[in-house]
C-alpha positions as CSV (number, residue, x, y, z in Angstrom):
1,X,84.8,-13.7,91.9
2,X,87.9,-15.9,90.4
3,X,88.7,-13.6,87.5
4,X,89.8,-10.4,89.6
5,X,91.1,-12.6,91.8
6,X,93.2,-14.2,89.3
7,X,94.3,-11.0,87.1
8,X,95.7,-9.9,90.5
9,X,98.1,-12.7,91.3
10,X,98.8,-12.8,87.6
11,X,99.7,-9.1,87.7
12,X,101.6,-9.5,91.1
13,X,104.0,-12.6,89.0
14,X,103.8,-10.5,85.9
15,X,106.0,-7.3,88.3
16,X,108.1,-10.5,90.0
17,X,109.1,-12.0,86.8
18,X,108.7,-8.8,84.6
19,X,110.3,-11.3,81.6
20,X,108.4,-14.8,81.8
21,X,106.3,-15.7,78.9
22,X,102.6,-16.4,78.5
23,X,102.7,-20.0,78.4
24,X,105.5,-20.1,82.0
25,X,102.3,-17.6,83.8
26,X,100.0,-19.7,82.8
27,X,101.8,-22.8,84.1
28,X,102.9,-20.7,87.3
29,X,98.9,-20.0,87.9
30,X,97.9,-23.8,87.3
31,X,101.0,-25.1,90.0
32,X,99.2,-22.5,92.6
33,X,96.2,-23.8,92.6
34,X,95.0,-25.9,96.0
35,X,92.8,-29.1,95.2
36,X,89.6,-28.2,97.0
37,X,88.2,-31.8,97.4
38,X,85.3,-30.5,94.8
39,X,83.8,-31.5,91.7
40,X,85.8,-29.9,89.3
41,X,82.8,-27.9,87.6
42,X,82.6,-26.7,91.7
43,X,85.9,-25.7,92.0
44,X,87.6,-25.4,88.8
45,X,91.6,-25.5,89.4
46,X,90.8,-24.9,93.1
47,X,92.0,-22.1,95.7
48,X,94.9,-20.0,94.0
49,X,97.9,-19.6,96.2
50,X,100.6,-16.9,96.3
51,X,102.7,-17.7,99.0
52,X,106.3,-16.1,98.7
53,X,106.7,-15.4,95.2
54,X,110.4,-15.5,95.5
């Protein structure tokens, strides 16, 4: 379930910040990420966030 997940919120910062490189939305998606309290082969980066993308 991550990966649609995921390819939405990137697509949501990719209209915010229609100019921001590969490597800044990958970084954005890592910071987003709430630690779970799991394993990390549980959870991987955790619970993505969105927030206000202002």
């Amino acid at each position: 379930m991550a990966t649609p997940i995921v390819s939405g919120v990137a697509a949501l910062l990719l209209e915010r910040y229609p100019d921001i490189t590969i490597s800044d939305l990958r970084e954005e998606l890592f910071t987003r990420c709430q630690d779970l309290g799991q394993p990390k082969e549980r959870q991987g980066l955790g619970l993505i966030q969105i927030g206000n993308l202002s």
